[in-house]
PDB file of N, CA, C and O in Angstrom:
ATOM      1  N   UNK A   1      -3.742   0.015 -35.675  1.00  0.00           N
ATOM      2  CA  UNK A   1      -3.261   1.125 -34.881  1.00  0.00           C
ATOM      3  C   UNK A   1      -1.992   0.715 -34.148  1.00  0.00           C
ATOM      4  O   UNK A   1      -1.666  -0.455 -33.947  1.00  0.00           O
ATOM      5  N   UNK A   2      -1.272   1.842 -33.748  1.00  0.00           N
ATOM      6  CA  UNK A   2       0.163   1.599 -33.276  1.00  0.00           C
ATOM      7  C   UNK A   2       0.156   1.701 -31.744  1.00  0.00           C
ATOM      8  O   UNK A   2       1.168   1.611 -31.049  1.00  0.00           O
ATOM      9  N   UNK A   3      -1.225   1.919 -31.241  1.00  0.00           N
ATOM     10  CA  UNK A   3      -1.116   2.109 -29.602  1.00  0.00           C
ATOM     11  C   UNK A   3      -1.425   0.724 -29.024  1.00  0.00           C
ATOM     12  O   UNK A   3      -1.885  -0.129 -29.782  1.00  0.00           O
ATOM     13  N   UNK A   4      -1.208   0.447 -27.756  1.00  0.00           N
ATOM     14  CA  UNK A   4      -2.273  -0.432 -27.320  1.00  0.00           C
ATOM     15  C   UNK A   4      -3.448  -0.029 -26.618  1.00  0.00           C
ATOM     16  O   UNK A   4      -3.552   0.830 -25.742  1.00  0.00           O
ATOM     17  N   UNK A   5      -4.430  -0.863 -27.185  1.00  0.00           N
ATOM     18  CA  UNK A   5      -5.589  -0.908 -26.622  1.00  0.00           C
ATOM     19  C   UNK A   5      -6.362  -1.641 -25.746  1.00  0.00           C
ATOM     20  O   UNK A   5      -6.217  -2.854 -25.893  1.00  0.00           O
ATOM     21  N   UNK A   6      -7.116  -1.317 -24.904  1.00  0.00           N
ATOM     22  CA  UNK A   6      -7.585  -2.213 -23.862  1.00  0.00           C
ATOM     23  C   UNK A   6      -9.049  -2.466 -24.013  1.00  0.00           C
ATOM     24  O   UNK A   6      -9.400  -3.626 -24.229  1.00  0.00           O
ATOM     25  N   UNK A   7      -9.950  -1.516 -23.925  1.00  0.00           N
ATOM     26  CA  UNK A   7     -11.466  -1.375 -23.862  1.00  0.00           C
ATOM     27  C   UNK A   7     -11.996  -0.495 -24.806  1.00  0.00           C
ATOM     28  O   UNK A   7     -12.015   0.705 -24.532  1.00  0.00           O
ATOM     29  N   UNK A   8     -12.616  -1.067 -26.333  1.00  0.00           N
ATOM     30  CA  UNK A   8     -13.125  -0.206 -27.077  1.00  0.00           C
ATOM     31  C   UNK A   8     -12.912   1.100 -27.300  1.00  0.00           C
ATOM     32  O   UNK A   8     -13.486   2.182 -27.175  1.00  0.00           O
ATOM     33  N   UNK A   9     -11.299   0.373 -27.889  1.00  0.00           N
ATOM     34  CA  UNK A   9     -10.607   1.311 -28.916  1.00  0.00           C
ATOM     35  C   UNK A   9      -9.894   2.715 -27.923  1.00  0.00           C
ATOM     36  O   UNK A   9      -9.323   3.620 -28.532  1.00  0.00           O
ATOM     37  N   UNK A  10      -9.994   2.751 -26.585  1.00  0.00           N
ATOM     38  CA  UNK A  10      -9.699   3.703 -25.983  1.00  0.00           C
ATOM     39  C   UNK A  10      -8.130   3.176 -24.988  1.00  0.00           C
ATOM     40  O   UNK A  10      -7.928   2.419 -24.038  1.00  0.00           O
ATOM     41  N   UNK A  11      -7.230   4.125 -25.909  1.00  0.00           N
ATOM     42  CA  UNK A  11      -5.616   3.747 -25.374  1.00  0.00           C
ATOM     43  C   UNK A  11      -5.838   3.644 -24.055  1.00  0.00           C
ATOM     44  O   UNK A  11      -6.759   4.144 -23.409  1.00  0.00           O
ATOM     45  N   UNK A  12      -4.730   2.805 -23.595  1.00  0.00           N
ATOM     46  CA  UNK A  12      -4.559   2.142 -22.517  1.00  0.00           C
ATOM     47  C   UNK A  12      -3.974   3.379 -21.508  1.00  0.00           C
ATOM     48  O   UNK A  12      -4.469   3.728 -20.437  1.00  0.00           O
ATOM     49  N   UNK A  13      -2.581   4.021 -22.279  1.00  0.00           N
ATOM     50  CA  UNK A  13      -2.263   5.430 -21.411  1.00  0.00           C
ATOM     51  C   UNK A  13      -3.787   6.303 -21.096  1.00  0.00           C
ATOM     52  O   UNK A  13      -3.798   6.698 -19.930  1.00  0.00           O
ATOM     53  N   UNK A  14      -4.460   6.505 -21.508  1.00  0.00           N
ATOM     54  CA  UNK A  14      -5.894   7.232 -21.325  1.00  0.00           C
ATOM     55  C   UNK A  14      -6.332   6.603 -20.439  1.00  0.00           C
ATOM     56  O   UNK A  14      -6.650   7.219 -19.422  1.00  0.00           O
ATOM     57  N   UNK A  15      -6.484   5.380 -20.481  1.00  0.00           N
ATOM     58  CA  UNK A  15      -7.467   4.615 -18.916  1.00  0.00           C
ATOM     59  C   UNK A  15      -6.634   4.388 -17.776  1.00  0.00           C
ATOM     60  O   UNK A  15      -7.221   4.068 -16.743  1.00  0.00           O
ATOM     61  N   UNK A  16      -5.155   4.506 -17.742  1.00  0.00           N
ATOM     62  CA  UNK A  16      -4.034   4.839 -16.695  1.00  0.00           C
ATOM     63  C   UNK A  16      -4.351   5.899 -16.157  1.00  0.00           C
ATOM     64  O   UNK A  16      -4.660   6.163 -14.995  1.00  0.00           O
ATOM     65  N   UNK A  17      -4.237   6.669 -17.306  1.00  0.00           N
ATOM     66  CA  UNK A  17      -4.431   8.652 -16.127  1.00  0.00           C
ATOM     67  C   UNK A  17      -5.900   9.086 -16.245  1.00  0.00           C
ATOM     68  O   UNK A  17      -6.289  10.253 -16.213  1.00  0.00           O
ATOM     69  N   UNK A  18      -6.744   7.875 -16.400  1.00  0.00           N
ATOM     70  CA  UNK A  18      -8.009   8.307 -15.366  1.00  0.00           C
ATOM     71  C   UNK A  18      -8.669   7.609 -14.116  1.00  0.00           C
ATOM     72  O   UNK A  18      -9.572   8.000 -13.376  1.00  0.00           O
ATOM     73  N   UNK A  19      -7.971   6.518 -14.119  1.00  0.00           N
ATOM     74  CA  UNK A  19      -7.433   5.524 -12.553  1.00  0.00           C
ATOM     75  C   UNK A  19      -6.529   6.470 -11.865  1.00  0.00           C
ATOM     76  O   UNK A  19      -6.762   6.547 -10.658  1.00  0.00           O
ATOM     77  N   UNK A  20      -5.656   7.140 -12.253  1.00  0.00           N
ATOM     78  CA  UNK A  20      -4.506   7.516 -11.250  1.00  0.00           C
ATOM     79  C   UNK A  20      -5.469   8.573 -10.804  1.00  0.00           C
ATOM     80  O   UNK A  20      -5.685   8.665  -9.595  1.00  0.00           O
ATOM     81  N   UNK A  21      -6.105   9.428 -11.686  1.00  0.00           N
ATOM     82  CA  UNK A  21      -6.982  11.081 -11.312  1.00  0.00           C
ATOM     83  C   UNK A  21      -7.757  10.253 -10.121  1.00  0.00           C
ATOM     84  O   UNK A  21      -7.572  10.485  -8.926  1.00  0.00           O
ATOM     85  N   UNK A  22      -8.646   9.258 -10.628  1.00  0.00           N
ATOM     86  CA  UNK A  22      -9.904   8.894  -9.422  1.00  0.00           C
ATOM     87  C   UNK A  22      -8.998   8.508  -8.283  1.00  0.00           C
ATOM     88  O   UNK A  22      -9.419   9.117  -7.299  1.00  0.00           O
ATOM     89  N   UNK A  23      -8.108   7.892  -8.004  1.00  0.00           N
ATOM     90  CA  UNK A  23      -7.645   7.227  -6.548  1.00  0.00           C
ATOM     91  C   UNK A  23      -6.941   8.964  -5.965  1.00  0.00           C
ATOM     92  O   UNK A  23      -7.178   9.373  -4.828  1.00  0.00           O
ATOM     93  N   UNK A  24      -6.381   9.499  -6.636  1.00  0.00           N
ATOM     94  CA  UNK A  24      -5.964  10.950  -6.487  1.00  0.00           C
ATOM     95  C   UNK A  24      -7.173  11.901  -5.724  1.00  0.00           C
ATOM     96  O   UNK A  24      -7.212  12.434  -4.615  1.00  0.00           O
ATOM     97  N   UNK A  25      -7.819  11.865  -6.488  1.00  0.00           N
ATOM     98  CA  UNK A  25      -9.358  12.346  -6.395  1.00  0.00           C
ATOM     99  C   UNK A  25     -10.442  11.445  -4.799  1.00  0.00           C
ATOM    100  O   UNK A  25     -11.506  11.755  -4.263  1.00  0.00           O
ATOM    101  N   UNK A  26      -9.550  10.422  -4.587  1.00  0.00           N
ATOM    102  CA  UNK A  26     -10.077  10.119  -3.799  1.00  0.00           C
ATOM    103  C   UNK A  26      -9.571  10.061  -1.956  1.00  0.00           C
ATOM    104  O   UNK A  26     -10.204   9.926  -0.909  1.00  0.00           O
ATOM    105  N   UNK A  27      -8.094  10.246  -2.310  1.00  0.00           N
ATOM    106  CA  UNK A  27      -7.273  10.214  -1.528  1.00  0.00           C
ATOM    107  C   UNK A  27      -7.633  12.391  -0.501  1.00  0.00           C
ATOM    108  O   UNK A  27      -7.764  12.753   0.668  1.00  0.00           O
ATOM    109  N   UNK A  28      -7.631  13.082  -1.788  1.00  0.00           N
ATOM    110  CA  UNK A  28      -8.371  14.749  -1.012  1.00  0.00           C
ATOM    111  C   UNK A  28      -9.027  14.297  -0.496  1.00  0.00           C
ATOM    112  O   UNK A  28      -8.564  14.105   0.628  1.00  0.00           O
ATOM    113  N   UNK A  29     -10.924  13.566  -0.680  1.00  0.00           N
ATOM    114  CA  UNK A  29     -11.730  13.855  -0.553  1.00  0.00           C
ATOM    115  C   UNK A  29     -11.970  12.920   0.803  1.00  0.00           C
ATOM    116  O   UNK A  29     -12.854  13.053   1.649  1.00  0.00           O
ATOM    117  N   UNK A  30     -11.065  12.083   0.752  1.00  0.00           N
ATOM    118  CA  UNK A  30     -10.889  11.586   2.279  1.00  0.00           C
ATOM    119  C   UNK A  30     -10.117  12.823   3.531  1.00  0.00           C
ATOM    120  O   UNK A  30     -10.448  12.968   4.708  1.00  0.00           O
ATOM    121  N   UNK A  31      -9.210  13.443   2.886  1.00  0.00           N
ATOM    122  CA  UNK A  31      -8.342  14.024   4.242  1.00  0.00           C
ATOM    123  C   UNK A  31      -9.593  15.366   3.951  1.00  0.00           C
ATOM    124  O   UNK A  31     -10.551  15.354   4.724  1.00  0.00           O
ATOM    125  N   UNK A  32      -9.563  16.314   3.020  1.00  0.00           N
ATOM    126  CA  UNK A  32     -10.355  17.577   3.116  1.00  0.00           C
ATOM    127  C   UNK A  32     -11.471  17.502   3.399  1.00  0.00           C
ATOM    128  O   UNK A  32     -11.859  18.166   4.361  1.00  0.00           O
ATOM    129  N   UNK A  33     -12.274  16.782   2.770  1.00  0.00           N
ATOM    130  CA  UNK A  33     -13.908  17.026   2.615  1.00  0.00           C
ATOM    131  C   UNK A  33     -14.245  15.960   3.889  1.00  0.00           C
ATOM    132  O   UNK A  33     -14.861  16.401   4.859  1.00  0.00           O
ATOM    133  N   UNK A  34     -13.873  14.720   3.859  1.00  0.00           N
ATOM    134  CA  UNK A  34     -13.906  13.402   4.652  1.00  0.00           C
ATOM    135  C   UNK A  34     -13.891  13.591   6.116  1.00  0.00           C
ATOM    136  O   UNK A  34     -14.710  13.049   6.858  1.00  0.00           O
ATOM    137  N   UNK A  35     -12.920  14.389   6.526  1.00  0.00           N
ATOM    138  CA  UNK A  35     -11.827  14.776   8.085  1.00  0.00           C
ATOM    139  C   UNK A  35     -11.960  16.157   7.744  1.00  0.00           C
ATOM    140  O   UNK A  35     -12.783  16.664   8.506  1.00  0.00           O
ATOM    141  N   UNK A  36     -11.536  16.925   6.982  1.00  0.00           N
ATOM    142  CA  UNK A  36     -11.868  18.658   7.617  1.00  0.00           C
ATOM    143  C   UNK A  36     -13.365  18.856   7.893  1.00  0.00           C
ATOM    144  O   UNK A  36     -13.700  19.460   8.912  1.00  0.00           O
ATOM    145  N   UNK A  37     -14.225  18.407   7.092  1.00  0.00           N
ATOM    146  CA  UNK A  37     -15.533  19.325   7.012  1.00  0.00           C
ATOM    147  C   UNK A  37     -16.545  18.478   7.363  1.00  0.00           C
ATOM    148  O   UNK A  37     -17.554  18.962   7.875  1.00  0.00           O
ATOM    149  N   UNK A  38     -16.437  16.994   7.132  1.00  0.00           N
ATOM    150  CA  UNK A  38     -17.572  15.850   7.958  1.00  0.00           C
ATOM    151  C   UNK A  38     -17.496  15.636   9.181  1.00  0.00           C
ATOM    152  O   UNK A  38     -18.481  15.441   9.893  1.00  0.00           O
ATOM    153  N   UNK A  39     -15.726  15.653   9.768  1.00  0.00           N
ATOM    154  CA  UNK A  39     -15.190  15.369  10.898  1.00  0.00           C
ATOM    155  C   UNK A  39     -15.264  13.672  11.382  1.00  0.00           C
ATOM    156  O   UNK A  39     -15.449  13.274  12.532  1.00  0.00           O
ATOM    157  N   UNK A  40     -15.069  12.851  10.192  1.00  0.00           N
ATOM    158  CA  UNK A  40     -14.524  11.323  10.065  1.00  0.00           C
ATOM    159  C   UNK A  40     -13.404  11.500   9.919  1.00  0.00           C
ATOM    160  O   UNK A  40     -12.620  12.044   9.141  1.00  0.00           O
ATOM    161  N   UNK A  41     -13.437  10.815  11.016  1.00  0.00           N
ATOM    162  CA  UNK A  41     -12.112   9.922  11.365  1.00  0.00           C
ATOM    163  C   UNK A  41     -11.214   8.952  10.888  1.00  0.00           C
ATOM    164  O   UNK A  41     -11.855   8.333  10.038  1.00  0.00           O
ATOM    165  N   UNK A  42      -9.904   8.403  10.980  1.00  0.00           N
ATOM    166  CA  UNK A  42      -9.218   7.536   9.988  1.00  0.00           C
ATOM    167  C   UNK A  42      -8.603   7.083  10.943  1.00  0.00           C
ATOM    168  O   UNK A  42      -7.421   7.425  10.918  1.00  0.00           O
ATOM    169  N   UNK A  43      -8.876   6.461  11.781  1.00  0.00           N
ATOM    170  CA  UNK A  43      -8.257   5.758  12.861  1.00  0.00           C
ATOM    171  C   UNK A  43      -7.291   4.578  12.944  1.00  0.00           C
ATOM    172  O   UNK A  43      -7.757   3.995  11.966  1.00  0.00           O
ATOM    173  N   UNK A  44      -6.379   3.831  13.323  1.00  0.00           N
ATOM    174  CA  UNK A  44      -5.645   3.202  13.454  1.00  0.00           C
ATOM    175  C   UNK A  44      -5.539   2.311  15.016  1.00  0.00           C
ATOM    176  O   UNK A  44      -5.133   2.731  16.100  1.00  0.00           O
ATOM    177  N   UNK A  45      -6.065   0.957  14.651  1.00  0.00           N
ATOM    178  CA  UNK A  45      -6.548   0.627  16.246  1.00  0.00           C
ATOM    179  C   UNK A  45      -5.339   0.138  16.963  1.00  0.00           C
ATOM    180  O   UNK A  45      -4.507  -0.568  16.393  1.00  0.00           O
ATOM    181  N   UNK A  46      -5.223   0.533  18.306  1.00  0.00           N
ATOM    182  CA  UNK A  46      -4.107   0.623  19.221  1.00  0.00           C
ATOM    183  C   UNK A  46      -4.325  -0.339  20.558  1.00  0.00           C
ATOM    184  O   UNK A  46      -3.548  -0.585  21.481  1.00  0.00           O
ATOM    185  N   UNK A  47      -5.983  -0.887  20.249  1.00  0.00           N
ATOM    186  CA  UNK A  47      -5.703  -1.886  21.305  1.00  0.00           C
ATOM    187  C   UNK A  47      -7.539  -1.688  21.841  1.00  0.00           C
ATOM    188  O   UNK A  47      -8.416  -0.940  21.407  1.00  0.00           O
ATOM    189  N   UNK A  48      -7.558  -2.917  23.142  1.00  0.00           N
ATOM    190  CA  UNK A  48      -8.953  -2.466  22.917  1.00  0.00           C
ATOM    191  C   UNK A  48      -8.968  -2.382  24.671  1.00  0.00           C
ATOM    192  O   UNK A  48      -8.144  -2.873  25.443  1.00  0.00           O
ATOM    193  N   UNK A  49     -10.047  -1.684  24.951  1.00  0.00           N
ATOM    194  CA  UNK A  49     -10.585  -1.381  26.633  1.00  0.00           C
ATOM    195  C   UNK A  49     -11.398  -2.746  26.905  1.00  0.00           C
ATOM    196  O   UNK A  49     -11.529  -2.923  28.116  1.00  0.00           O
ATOM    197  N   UNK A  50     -11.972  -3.746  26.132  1.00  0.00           N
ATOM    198  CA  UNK A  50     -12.631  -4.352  26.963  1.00  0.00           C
ATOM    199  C   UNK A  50     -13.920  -4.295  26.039  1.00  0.00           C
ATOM    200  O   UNK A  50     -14.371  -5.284  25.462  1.00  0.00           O
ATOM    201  N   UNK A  51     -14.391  -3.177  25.978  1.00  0.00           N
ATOM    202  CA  UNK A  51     -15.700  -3.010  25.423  1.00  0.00           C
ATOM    203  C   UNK A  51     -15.264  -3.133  23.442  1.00  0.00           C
ATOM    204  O   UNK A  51     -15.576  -3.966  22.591  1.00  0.00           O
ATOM    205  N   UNK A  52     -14.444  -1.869  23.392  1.00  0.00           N
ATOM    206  CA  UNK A  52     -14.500  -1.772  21.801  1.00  0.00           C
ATOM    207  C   UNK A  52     -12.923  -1.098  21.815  1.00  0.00           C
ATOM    208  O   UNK A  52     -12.344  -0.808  22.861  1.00  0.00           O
ATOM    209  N   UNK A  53     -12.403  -0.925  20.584  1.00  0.00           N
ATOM    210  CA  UNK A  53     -11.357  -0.888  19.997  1.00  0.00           C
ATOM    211  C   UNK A  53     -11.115   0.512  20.055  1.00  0.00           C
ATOM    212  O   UNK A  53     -11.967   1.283  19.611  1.00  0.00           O
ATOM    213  N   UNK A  54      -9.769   1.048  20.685  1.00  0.00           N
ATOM    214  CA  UNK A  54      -9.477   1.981  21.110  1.00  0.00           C
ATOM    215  C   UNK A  54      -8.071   2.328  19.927  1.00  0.00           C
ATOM    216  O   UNK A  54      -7.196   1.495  19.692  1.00  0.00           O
ATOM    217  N   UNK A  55      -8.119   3.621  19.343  1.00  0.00           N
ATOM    218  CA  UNK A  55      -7.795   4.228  18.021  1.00  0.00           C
ATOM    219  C   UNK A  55      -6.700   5.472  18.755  1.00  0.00           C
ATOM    220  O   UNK A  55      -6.568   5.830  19.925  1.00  0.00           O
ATOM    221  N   UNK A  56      -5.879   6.004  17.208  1.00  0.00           N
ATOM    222  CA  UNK A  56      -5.725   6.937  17.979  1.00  0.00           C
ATOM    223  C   UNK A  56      -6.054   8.082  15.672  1.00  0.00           C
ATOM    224  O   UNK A  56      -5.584   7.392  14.768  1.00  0.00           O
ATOM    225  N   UNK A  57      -6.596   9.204  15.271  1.00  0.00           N
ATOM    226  CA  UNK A  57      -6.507   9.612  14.285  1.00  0.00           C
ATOM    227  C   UNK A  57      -5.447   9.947  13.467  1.00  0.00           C
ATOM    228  O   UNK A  57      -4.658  10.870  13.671  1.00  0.00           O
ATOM    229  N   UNK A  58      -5.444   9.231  12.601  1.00  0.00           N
ATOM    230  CA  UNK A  58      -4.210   9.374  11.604  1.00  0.00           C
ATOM    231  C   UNK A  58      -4.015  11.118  11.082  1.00  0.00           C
ATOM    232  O   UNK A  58      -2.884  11.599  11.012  1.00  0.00           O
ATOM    233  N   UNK A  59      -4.834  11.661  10.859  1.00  0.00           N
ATOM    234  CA  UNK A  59      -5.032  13.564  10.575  1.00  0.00           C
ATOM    235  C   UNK A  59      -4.590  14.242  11.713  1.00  0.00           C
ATOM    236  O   UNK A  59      -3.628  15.007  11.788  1.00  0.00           O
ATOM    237  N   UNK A  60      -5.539  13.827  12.790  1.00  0.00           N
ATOM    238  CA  UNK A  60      -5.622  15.053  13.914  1.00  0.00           C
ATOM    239  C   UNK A  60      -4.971  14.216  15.106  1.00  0.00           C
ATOM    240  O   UNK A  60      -5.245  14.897  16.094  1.00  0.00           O
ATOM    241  N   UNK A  61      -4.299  13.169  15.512  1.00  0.00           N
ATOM    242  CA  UNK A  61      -4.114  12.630  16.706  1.00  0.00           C
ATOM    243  C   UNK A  61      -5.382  12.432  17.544  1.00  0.00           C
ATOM    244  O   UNK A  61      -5.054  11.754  18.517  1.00  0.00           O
ATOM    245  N   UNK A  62      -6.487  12.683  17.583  1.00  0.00           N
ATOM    246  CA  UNK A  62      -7.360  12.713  18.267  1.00  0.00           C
ATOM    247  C   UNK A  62      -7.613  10.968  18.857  1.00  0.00           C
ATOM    248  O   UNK A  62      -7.339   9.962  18.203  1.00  0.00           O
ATOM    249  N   UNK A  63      -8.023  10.994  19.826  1.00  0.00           N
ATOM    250  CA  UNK A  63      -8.482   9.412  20.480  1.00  0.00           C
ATOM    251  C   UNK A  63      -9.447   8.915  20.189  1.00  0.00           C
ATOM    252  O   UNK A  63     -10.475   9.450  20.605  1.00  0.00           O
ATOM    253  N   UNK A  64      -9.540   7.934  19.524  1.00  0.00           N
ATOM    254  CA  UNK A  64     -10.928   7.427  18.943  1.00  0.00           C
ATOM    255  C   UNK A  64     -11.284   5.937  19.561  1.00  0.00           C
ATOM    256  O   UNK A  64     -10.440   5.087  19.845  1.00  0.00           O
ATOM    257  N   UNK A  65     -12.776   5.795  19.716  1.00  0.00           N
ATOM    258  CA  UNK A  65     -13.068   4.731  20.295  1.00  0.00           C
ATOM    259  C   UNK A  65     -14.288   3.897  19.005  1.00  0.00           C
ATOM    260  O   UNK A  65     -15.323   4.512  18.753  1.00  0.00           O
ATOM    261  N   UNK A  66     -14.115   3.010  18.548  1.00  0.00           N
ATOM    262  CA  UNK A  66     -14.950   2.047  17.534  1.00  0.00           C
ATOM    263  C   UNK A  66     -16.074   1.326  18.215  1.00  0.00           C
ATOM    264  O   UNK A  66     -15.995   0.671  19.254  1.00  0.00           O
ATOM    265  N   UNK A  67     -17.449   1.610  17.253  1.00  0.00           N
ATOM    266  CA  UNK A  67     -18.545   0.855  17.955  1.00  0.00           C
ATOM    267  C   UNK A  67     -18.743   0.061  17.509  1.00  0.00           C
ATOM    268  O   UNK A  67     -17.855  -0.272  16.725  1.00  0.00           O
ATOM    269  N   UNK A  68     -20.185  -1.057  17.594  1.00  0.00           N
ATOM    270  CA  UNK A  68     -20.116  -2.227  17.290  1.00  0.00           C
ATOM    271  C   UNK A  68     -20.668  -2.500  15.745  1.00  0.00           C
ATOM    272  O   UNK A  68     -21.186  -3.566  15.412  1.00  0.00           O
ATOM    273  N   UNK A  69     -20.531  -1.688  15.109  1.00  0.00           N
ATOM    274  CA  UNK A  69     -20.215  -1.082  13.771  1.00  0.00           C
ATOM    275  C   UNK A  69     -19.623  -1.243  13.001  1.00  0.00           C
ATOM    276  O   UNK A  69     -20.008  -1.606  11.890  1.00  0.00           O
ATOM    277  N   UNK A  70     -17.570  -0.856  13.593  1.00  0.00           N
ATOM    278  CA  UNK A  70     -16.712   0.001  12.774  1.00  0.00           C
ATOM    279  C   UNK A  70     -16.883   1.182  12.475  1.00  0.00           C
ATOM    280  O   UNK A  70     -16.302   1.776  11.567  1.00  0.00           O
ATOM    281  N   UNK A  71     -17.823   1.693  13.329  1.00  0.00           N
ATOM    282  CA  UNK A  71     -17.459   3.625  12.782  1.00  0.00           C
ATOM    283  C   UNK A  71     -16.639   4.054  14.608  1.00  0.00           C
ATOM    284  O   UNK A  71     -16.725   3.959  15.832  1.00  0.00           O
ATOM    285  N   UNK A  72     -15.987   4.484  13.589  1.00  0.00           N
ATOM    286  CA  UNK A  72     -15.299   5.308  15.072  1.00  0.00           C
ATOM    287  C   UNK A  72     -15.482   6.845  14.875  1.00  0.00           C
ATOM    288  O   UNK A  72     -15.395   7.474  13.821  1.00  0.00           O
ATOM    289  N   UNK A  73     -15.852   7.469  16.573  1.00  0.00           N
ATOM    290  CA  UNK A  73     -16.146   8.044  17.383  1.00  0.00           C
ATOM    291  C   UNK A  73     -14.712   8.844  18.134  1.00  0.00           C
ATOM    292  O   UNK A  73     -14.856   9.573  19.116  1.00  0.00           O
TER     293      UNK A  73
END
């Protein structure tokens, strides 16, 4: 065959544009479904109070505070 192949016989352009769809596919389902409709957060830490790590939301600006976790609040 004249293409290249990577993984049982299935062209390599084919397993490119179904990596690019999933990270694509994953990148919505973080801002829409993730942050519009769960209401998670994507925070960016700005420093800490003492207790835990003080954020501010990459979507909504909102102020976020991290527990002893990593989920921010």
């Amino acid at each position: 065959m004249s293409t290249i192949e990577l993984f049982f016989g299935i062209p390599l352009f084919a397993i490119s544009v179904i990596v690019v769809s999933i990270l694509v596919i994953g990148k919505i389902f973080r801002k829409k479904i993730g942050h519009d409709i769960l209401g998670w957060h994507d925070c960016d830490v700005e420093g800490n109070d003492g207790c835990s790590n003080v954020g501010t939301c990459k979507y909504c600006g909102k102020k976020c505070l991290q527990d002893s976790q990593g989920n921010w609040f």
